[in-house]
VOLO-197765 format. One line per 4 residues: number of its first residue (from 1); their letters; for each residue x, y, z of C-alpha. Coordinates in steps of 0.1 Angstrom, whole numbers. Example, Ala and Ser with C-alpha at 12.3 -4.5 7.8 and 13.67 -1.06 7.14 Angstrom:
REM VOLO-197765
1> AS> 123:-45:78; 137:-11:71 .
***
This chain:
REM VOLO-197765
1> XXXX> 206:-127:335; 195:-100:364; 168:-83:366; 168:-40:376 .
5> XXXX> 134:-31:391; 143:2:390; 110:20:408; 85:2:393 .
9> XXXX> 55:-13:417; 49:-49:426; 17:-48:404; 40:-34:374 .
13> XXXX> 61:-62:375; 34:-89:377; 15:-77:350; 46:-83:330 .
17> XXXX> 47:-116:343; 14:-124:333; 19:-110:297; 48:-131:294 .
21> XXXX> 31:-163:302; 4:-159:283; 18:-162:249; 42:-188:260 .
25> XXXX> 7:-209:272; -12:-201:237; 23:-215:220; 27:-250:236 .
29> XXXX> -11:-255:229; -8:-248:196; 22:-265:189; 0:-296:201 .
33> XXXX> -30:-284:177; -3:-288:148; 6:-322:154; -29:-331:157 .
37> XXXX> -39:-309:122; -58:-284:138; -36:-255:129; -23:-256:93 .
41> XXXX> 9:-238:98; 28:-219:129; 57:-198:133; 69:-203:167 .
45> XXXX> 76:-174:190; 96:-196:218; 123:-179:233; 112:-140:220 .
49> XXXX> 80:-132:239; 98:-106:260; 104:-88:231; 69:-84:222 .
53> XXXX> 51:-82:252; 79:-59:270; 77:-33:240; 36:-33:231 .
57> XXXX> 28:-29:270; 55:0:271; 36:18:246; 1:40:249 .
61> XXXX> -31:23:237; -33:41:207; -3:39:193; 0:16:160 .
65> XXXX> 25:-12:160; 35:-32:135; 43:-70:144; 58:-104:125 .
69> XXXX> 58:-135:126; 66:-147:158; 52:-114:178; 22:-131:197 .
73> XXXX> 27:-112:226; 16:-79:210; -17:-93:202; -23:-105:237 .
77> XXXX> -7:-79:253; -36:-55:233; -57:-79:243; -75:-91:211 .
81> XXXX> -102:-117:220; -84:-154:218; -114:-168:204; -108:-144:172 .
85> XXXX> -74:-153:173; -77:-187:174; -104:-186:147; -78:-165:122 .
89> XXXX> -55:-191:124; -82:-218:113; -92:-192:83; -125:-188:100 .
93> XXXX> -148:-158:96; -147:-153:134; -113:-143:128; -97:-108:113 .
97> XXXX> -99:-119:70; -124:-139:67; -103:-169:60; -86:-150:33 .
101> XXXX> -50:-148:50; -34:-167:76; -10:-163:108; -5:-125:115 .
105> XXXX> -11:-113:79; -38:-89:91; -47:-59:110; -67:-44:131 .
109> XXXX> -72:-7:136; -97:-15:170; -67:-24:188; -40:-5:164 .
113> XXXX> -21:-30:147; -8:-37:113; 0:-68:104; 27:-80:82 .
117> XXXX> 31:-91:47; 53:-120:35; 75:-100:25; 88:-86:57 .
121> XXXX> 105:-53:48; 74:-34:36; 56:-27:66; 86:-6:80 .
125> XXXX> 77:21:53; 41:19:66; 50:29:102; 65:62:84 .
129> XXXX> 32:70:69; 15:63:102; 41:83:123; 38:110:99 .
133> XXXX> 2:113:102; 9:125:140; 34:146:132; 10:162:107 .
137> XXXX> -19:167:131; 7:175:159; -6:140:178; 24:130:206 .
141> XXXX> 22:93:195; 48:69:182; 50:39:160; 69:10:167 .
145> XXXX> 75:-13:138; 93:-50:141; 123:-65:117; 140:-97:119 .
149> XXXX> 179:-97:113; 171:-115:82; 147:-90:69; 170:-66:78 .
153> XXXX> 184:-68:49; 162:-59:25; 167:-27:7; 127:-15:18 .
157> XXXX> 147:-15:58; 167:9:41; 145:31:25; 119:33:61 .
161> XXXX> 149:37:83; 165:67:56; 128:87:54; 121:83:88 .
165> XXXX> 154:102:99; 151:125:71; 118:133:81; 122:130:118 .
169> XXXX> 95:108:121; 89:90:159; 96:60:144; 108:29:171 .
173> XXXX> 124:6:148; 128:-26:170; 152:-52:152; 150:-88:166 .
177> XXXX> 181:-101:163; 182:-139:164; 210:-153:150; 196:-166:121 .
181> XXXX> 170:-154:89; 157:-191:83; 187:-210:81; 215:-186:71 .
185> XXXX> 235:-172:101; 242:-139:107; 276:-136:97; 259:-149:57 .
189> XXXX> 234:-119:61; 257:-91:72; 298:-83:81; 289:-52:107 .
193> XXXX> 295:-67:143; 263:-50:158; 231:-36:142; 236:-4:167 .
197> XXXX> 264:1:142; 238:13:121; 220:41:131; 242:69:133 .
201> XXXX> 250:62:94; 215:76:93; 219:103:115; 197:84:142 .
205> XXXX> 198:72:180; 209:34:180; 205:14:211; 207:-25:222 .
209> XXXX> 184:-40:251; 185:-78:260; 160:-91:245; 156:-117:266 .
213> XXXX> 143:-93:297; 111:-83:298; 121:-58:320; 150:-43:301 .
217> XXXX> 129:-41:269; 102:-28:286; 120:-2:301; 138:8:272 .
221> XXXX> 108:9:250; 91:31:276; 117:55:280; 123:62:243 .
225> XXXX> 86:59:235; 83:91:263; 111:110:252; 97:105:209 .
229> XXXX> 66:122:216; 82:155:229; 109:154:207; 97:135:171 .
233> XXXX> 128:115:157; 135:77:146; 151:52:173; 166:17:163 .
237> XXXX> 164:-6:189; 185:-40:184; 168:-66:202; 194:-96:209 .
241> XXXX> 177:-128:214; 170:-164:198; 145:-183:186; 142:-219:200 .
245> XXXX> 122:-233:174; 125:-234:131; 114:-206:114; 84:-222:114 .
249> XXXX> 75:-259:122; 84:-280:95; 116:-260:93; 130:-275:122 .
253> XXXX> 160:-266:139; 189:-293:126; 209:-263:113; 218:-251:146 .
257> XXXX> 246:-261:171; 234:-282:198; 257:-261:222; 234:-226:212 .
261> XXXX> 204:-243:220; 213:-253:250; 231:-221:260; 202:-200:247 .
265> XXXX> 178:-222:268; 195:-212:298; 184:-171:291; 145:-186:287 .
269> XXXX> 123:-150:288; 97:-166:310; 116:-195:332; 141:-168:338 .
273> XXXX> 113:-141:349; 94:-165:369; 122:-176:387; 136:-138:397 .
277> XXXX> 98:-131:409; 101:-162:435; 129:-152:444; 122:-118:454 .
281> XXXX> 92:-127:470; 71:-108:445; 55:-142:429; 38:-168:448 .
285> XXXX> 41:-202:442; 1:-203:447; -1:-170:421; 23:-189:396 .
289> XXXX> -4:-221:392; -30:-194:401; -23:-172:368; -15:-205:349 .
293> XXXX> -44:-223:352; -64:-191:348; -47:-189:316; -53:-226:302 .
297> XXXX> -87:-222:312; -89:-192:291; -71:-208:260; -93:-241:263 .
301> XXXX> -130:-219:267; -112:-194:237; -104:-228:213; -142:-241:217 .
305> XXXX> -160:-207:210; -133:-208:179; -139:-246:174; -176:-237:173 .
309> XXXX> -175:-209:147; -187:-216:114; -162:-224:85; -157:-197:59 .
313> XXXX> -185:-197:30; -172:-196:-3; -196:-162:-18; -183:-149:-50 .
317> XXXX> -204:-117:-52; -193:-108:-20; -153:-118:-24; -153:-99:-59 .
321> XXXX> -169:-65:-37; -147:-70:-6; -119:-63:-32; -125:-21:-36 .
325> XXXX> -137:-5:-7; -174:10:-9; -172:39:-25; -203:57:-39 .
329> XXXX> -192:95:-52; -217:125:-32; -222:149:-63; -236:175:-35 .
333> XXXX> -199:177:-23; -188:192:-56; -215:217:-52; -195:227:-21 .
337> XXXX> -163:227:-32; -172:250:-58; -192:275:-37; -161:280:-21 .
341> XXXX> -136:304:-34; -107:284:-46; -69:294:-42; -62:281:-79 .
345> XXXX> -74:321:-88; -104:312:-109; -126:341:-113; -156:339:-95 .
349> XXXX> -185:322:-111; -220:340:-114; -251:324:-101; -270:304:-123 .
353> XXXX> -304:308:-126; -315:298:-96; -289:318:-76; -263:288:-73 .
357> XXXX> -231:302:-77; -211:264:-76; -234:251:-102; -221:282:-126 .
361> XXXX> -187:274:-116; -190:240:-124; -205:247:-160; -185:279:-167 .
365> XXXX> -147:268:-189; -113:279:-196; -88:266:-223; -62:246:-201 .
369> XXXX> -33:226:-213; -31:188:-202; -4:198:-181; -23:227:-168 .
373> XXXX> -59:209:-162; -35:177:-143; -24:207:-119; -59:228:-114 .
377> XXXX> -70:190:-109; -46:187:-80; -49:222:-63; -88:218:-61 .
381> XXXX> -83:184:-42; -55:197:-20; -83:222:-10; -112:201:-9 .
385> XXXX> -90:170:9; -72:192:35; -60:156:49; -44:148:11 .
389> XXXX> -3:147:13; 21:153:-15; 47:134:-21; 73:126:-44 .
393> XXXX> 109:137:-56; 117:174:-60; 79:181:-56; 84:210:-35 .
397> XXXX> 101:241:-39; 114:226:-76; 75:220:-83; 85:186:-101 .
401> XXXX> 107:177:-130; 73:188:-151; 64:217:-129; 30:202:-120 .
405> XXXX> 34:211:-85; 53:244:-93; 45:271:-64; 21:245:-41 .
409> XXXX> 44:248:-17; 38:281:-9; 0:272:-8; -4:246:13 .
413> XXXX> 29:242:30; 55:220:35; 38:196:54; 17:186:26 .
417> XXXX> 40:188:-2; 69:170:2; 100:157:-12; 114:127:-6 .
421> XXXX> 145:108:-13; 146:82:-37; 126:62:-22; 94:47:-46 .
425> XXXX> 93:17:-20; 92:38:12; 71:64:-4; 42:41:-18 .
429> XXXX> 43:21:18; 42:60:35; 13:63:17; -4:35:29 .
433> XXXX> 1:39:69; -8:76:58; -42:56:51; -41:43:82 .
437> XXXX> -42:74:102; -73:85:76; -52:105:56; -49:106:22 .
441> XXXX> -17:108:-1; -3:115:-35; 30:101:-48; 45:112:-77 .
445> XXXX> 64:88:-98; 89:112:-118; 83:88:-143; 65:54:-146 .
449> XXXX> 92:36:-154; 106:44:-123; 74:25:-102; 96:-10:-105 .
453> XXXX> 111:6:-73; 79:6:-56; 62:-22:-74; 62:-49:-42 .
457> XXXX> 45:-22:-19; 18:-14:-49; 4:-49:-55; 9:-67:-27 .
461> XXXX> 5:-38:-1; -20:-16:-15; -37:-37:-34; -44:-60:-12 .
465> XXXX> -48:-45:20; -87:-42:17; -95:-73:7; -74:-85:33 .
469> XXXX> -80:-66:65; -110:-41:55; -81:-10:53; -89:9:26 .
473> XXXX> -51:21:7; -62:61:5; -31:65:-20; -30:78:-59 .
477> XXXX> 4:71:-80; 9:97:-107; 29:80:-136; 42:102:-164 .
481> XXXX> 41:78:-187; 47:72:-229; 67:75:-260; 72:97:-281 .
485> XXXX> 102:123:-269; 129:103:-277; 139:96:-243; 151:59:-244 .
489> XXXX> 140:26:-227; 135:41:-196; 117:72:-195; 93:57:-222 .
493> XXXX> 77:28:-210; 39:23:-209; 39:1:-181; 1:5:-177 .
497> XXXX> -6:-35:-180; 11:-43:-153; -12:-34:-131; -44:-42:-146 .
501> XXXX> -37:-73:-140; -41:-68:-97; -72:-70:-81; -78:-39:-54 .
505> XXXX> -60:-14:-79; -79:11:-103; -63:27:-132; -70:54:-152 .
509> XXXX> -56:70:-180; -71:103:-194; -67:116:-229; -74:152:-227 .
513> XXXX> -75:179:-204; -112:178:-194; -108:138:-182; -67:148:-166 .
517> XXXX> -85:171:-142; -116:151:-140; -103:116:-133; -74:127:-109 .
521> XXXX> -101:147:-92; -121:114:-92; -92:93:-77; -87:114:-47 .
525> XXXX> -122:113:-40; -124:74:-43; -108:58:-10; -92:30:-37 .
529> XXXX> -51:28:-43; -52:47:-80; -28:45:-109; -26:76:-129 .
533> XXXX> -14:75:-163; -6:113:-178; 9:108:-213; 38:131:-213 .
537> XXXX> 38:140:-249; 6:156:-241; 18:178:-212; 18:208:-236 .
541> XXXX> 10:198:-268; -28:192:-261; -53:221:-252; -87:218:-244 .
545> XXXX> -122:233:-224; -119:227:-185; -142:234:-160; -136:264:-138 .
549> XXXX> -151:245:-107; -142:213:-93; -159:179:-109; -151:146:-115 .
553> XXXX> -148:123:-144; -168:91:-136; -139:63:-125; -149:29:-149 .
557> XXXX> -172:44:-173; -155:53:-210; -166:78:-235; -175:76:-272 .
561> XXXX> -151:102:-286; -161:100:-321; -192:84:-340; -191:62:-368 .
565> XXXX> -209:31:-387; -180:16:-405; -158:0:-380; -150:8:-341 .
569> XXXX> -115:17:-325; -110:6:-288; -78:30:-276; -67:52:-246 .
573> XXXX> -45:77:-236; -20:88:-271; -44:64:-290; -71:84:-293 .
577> XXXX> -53:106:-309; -36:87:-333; -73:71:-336; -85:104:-348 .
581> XXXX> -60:109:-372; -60:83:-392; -93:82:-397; -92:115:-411 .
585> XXXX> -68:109:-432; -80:76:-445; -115:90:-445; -130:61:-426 .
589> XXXX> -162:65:-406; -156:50:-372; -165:46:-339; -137:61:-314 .
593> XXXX> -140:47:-279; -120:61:-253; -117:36:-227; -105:63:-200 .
597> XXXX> -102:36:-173; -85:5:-180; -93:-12:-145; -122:-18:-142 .
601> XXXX> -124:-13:-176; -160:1:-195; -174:-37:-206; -210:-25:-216 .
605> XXXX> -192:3:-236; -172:-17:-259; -203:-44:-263; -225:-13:-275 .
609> XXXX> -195:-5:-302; -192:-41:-313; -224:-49:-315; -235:-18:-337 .
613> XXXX> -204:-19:-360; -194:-52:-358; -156:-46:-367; -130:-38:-343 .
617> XXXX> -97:-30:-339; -78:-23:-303; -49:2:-303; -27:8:-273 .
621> XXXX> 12:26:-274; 22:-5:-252; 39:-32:-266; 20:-58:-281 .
625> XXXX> 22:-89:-259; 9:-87:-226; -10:-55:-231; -44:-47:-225 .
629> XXXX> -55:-50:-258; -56:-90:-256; -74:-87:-222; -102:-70:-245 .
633> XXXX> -97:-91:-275; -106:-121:-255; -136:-106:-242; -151:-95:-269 .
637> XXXX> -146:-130:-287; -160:-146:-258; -190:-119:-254; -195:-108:-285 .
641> XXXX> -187:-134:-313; -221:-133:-328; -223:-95:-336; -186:-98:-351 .
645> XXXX> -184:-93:-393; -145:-95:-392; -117:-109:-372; -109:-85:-344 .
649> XXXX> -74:-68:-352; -47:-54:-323; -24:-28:-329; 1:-19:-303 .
653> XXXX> 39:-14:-298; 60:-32:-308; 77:-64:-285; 111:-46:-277 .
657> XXXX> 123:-21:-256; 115:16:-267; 144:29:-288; 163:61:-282 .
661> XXXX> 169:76:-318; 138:90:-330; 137:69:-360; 139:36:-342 .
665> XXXX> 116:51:-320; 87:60:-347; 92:23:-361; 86:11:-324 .
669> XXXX> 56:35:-321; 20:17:-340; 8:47:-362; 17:34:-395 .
673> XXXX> 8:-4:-387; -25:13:-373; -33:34:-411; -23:-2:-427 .
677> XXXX> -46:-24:-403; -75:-3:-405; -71:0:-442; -76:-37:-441 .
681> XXXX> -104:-41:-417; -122:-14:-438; -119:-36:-469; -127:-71:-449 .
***
């Protein structure tokens, strides 16, 4: 190995140094706080610090990176306190999550980093979002992001690496390439000889740095990073190096050849360094024992503040709030918004009595379509948000497969309205690195069924990323959703409890055109990750009175649609309707409770219902099994037993895949098991 100085100073070249070591110190202590059970777990960096510490110190302060595993070095390198280091890996408070994740599954925005899931492949999608956030505001920053060789191979490294160079977002992509993803060697991950190989399939720069020189990373890394914030584009960087311990501890290392231990301890990052600096004269032998016993001396005083922290405090109020972030809607800013005049081309409101034109505009209606209100709904955030970003397959020009977006192009620009390839993964992760940046982001499922694609990034990344690390996940998914048009298995799906089941997500699902606007409204405004269900039957079947102005439908709260005294009907989205229906036609005098939101579902609402009626029946479109309706079922019959006159009845989809042909489809659909259930409950 030989090191180029190229131009760089003395004190350059040191600093290095010192980076370097320090990781490589922290390591062989905690590799001794393992044996002794200190540290629970540890996935050893050994061999790879160059890597780290060459690229985060080549990099501007401010510039988010997004680290693994084994990247210790970028942490010390942006020198986060060792003592709340330390304390994260013994799931104390003093550390980043409060003893609710482990290792370097957290971030940090004070010192820009985001950390890792353990699924590897999704934070590459974030950096887009966070690149594209400069690009938007016209910042001169990049974003380097980290994948193993292993991870590599995931299909979400496909979809980051495919956006970013559509996009031309500045976008280092830094692939570590050890040898090995666990135990399976390279040539079981992949046949291409070289993971340069690689970028120009998608239409990007590809370049490979030793891995093992600090120098040559650092260099590299500095060179693109200057170059990527005059001209924005992606860069993959291949990284060759190896890692000298298992994957992590109790992995070991039996699996590899004794000869490419030995061969690959030879290129050691830090021995190798350390010995080029004496030579040259640029190191002292005094510095060296200098800078490392300055350094142990910092680990050791760093482990007793840690050691000295309190343990984590098991406080279920406060786990169950840390879930959502805060979020307390400001009624005065829909005052605002409505004073202003509106591209959507309302016509302007007169003053109300008191001379307050936004509160006429919020009172004065129009006749809108569902379709219609979900659009008006959209355009009045994109004006009141003008940090909200569209996003979502021929959403642009094309204005979506359901014209929802049709001509906000020409309103607010490309920028904010884009399309994407097909991407649900990439898009949702976008989203949340848009987050990061203080943005907030739309995506547009085409249809729900299609969110499988993005599902990983939804619960594990957005839902989970304030409880976590304190990041709120700015991001609402639209989800055309529903039966009903004969359109088969998988444009039909109500997919709905599938996520009502995570913790951090909210979901809503409006009815009519007055709760489409008002809810959607509502979700950008909340700083939560959103599900939004729009039923696409009612696109433009369903008409109804909409406020001119801009307002918001209460997220969590439901609405009595109907009164009655005979029984009570606990339904959303396409149920109501088919609520309403048969009870005219069956003539039965009933309470109708739209739930609106089924996470956090309306509690107190359906307790009122039950208790004055004390008969109920749940409908939902989605199948029968699994869905929310059981979720409620149970609740009442633990809550609400003693106000019950009958047993509580479900009425839901039925347990198969949706049907193409419309009669299969009808039988699939619950109306007539609804007319023969309620016929029955009536008559209990």
């Amino acid at each position: 190995m030989t090191f180029d100085r190229r131009d760089y100073a003395n004190d350059t070249l040191l600093h290095l140094y010192r980076e370097l070591l320090k990781p490589r110190l922290i390591e062989e202590k905690m590799l001794i706080l393992l044996r002794q059970g200190k540290v629970s777990k540890w996935f050893s960096g050994i061999g790879q610090e160059a890597i780290s510490v060459g690229s985060t110190l080549a990099l501007e302060a401010d510039e988010y990176i997004l680290p693994l595993h084994r990247n210790l070095g970028v942490f010390t390198a942006r020198q986060v306190p060792l003592a709340r280091l330390f304390a994260q890996w013994q799931g104390k408070p003093l550390g980043f999550t409060r003893g609710r994740d482990r290792s370097f599954h957290f971030g940090t925005n004070e010192y820009h980093i985001v950390g890792m899931i353990s699924h590897l492949g999704p934070q590459l999608a974030v950096a887009d979002g966070i690149a594209l956030a400069d690009v938007l505001d016209e910042k001169p920053r990049v974003t380097l992001t980290y994948s193993g060789d292993g991870g590599a191979s995931e299909g979400d490294f496909h979809e980051a690496l495919n956006v970013a160079a559509v996009w031309q977002l500045p976008v280092i992509f830094l692939i570590e390439n050890n040898g090995y993803g666990l135990s399976t060697p390279s040539n079981e991950q992949f046949r291409f000889k070289s993971f340069v190989d690689k970028g120009p399939a998608y239409g990007m720069e590809a370049v490979q740095v030793d891995g093992n020189n600090v120098l040559d990373v650092f260099d590299t890394i500095h060179r693109l990073a200057v170059d990527l914030r005059q001209n924005p584009r992606p860069v993959l960087v291949e990284a060759l190096t190896f890692r000298m311990r298992g994957h992590e501890e109790a992995s070991g290392t039996k699996y590899v050849p004794a000869e490419l231990l030995q061969e690959w301890a030879q290129k050691d990052p830090v021995d190798r360094y350390e010995k080029w600096l004496l030579a040259e004269g640029i190191l002292t032998e005094t510095a060296r024992h200098s800078v490392r016993e300055q350094f142990k001396k910092e680990i050791e005083e760093a482990l007793a503040e840690a050691d000295g922290a309190p343990g984590p405090t098991a406080h279920t109020g406060r786990e169950l709030a840390d879930v959502y972030a805060p979020f307390v809607p400001d009624a005065s800013l829909e005052l605002k918004i409505n004073s202003e005049k509106l591209k959507a081309g309302s016509p302007a409101a007169e003053p109300d009595s008191e001379g307050d034109a936004s509160a006429g505009a919020a009172r004065a209606t129009k006749g809108l379509r569902f379709i219609d209100a979900i659009s008006d709904g959209l355009r009045q955030s994109m004006v009141r948000h003008p940090e909200l970003v569209l996003m979502g397959q021929d959403i642009a020009e094309y204005g979506g497969v359901f014209k929802i977006t049709e001509g906000f192009v020409a309103e607010f620009g490309k920028g904010r309205v884009r399309n994407t390839p097909l991407c649900e993964s990439a898009i949702v992760g976008a989203g949340l690195g848009l987050s990061v940046r203080g943005k907030k982001s739309m995506v547009e499922m085409q249809f729900a069924d299609f969110v499988t694609c993005g599902f990983n990034q939804i619960v594990n990344n957005l839902a989970k990323s304030h409880y976590r690390w304190g990041q709120a996940a700015d991001v609402v998914i639209r989800m055309p959703t529903g039966a009903g048009t004969a359109a088969g298995p998988f444009h039909s799906q109500s997919n709905e409890a599938w996520f009502t089941h995570v913790p951090g997500l909210k979901v809503v699902y409006p009815s009519n055109p007055h709760d489409a606007k008002g809810l959607l409204c509502a979700a950008f405004d909340d700083p939560n990750p959103v599900l939004y269900f729009e039923h696409k039957l009612l696109y433009r079947s369903l008409s109804g009175p909409v406020p001119e102005g801009y307002y918001t439908t209460p997220i969590g709260e439901a609405a009595l649609v109907r009164e009655g005294s005979e029984l009570s009907i606990v339904t959303y989205g396409m149920g109501v309707h088919w609520a309403l229906a048969a009870c005219d036609e069956l003539n039965i005098n009933a309470d109708i409770l739209d739930l609106r939101t089924l996470l956090p579902w309306d509690t107190e609402a359906v307790r009122r219902t039950v208790a004055k009626n004390g008969r109920l029946l749940v409908l939902h479109e989605d199948t029968l099994t699994g869905g929310l309706g059981g979720e409620i079922v149970a609740w009442v019959a633990e809550h609400c037993f003693q106000h019950l006159d009958a047993p509580v009845q479900r009425v839901a989809g039925l347990d198969t895949p949706i049907p193409f042909a419309p009669p299969l489809e009808a039988d699939f659909l619950p109306q007539q098991r609804l007319k023969e259930r309620l016929m029955w409950l009536q008559g209990y």
